[in-house]
N, C-alpha and C positions, 0 to 999 in steps of 0.2 A: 461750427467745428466739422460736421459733418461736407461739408461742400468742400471743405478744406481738405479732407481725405479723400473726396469724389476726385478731384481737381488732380492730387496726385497721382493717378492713375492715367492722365491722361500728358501727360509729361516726358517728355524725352527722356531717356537714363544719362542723358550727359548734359540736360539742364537741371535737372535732381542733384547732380553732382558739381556744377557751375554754384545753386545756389547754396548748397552747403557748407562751402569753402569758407568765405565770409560771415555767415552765420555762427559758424565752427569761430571763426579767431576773435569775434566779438565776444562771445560767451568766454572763450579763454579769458582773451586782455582785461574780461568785468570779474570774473572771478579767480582768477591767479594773480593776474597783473596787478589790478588794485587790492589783491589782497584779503577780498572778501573770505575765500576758500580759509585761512585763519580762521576770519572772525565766525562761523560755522561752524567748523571743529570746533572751537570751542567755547561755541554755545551746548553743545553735544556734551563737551568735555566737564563741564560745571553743571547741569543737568541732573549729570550722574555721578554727581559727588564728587567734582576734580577726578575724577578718574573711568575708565571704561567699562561700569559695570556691565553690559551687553556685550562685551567681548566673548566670553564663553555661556551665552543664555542658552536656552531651550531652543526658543522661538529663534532668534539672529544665530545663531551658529548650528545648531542641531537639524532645523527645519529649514531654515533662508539659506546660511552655506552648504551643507552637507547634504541637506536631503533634495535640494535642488540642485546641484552640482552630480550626485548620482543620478537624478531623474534624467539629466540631459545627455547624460552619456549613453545610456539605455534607449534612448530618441533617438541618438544619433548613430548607433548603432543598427539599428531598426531601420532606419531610412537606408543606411548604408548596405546593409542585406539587400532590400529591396533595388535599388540601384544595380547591386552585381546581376539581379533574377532579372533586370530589364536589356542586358546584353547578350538572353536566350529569346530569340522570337517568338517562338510559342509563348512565353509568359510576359509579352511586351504590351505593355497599356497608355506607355507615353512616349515624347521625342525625349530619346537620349540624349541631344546635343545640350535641347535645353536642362535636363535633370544633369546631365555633368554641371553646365554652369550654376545650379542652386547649388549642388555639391559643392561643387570648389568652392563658390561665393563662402560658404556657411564653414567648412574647416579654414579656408584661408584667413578667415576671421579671426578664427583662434587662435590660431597659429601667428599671424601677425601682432595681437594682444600680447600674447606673449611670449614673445622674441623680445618685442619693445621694454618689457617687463624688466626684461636683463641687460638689455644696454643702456636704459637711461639710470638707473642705478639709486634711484627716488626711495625715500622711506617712506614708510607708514608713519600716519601719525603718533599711532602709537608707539612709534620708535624713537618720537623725538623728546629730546629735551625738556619742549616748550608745553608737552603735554607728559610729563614723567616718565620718558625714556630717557636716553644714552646717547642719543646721536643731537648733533646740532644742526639743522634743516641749511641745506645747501639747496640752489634755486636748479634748477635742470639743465644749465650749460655747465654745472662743476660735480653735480651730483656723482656721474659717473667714476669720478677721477678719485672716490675717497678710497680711503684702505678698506670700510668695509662697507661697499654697497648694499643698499635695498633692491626688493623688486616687488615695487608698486605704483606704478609709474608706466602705463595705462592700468585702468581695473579689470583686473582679468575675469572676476567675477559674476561683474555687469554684462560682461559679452556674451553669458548665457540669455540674455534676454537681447542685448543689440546683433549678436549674427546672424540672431531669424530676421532680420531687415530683405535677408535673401530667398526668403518666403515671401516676400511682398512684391518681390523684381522678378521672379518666377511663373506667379500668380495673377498679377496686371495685365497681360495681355490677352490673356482668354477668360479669367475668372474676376472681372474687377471687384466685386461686389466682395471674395474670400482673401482676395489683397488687401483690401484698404481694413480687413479683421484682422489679417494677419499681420499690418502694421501698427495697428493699435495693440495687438495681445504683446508684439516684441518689445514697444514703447513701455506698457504696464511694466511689463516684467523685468526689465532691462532699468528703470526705475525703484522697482520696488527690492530688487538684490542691491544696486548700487547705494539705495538711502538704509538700508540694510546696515551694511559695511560701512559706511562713515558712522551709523549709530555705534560699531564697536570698534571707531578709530583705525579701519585699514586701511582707509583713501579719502581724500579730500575730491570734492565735489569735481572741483576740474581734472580731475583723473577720468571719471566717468563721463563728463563730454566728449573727452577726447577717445575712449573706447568708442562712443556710441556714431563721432565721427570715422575715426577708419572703419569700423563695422559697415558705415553707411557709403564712403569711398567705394570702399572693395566691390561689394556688390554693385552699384551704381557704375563703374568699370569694367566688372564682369558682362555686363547687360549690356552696355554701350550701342550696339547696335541694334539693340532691340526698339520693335515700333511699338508705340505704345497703344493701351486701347483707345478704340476711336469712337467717337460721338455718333450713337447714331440716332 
């Protein structure tokens, strides 16, 4: 596992971006397409008594949504501070060009999450039917088109842990050793929110691929031209 994060480091950002395309539509077509993403909800779903007891826990919503969801805002405010103090030379300790590109990599992330939020028009599980909601599960080319859409449909949630992917693309060229941490801590965490939120029913598993892929697009595009670390 470990060479396997070595390895990434030394990788083009536009063969990181080549091989994830594919890898992305496999994981979809195995867990949407055949349907598994169902049969997960609602192992979830019967678990907890036919219904989403972790909806509003402690732990899954007090500490996993809320209190991570403030903490990252606080991050990201902080980093953003810092970013303006680094467009006064006196107080400049790194390249601009590149701290613009983690910048943008890391809000356009979010920003991207969820925009898609709202135009694909997807429900929560907990909204359907099939799991003691109201709504009847429409697939993602009609979702859009109901009278009253959802917005779940990438996980917005999970992107607090998949936008740091743009700490990793930032990090690689000069610090490989705090890249290949920094891609592991966004993995954890960007896991540990999204399995989070299907435990209370607000996104099915392929939701969170698919955040974790544009997270990982975005940045892997922003970097494009970046050379990657080299062997020495």
């Amino acid at each position: 596992m470990r060479n396997y994060f070595v390895d990434l480091t030394e990788r083009s950002s536009r063969y990181l971006l080549l091989i994830s395309v594919p890898l992305y539509l496999a994981l979809f077509i195995l867990f949407d397409g055949l349907g598994i993403k169902f049969s997960l909800s609602q192992w979830f779903y019967s678990i907890s008594g036919h219904s989403w007891a972790l909806k509003h826990n402690l732990i899954t919503e007090s500490v996993l949504h809320d209190g991570f969801r403030a903490l990252n805002i606080v991050v990201v405010a902080g980093i953003l501070i810092f970013y303006l103090s680094q467009w006064f030379k006196p107080l400049r300790v790194t390249s601009v060009t590149r701290l613009s590109q983690f910048i943008g990599a890391l809000l356009l992330s979010f920003i991207a999450v969820n925009l898609m939020k709202g135009v694909t028009g997807m429900h929560c599980p907990w909204d359907l039917s099939m799991f003691g909601g109201r709504f009847d599960y429409q697939p993602l080319w009609l979702a859009a088109s109901q009278p009253d859409p959802g917005r779940c449909f990438p996980a917005g949630h999970a992107s607090i842990g998949y936008a740091w992917f743009s700490l990793f693309f930032y990090l690689r060229k000069d610090f490989p050793h705090f890249a290949r941490k920094a891609l592991i801590g966004s993995l954890l965490i960007g896991l540990l929110l999204g399995f989070a939120q299907q435990l209370r029913g607000a996104h099915f598993i392929s939701d969170d691929i698919t955040t974790a892929f544009i997270c990982w697009a975005i940045s892997a595009l922003i970097f494009i031209g970046d050379k990657p670390h080299e062997i020495r």
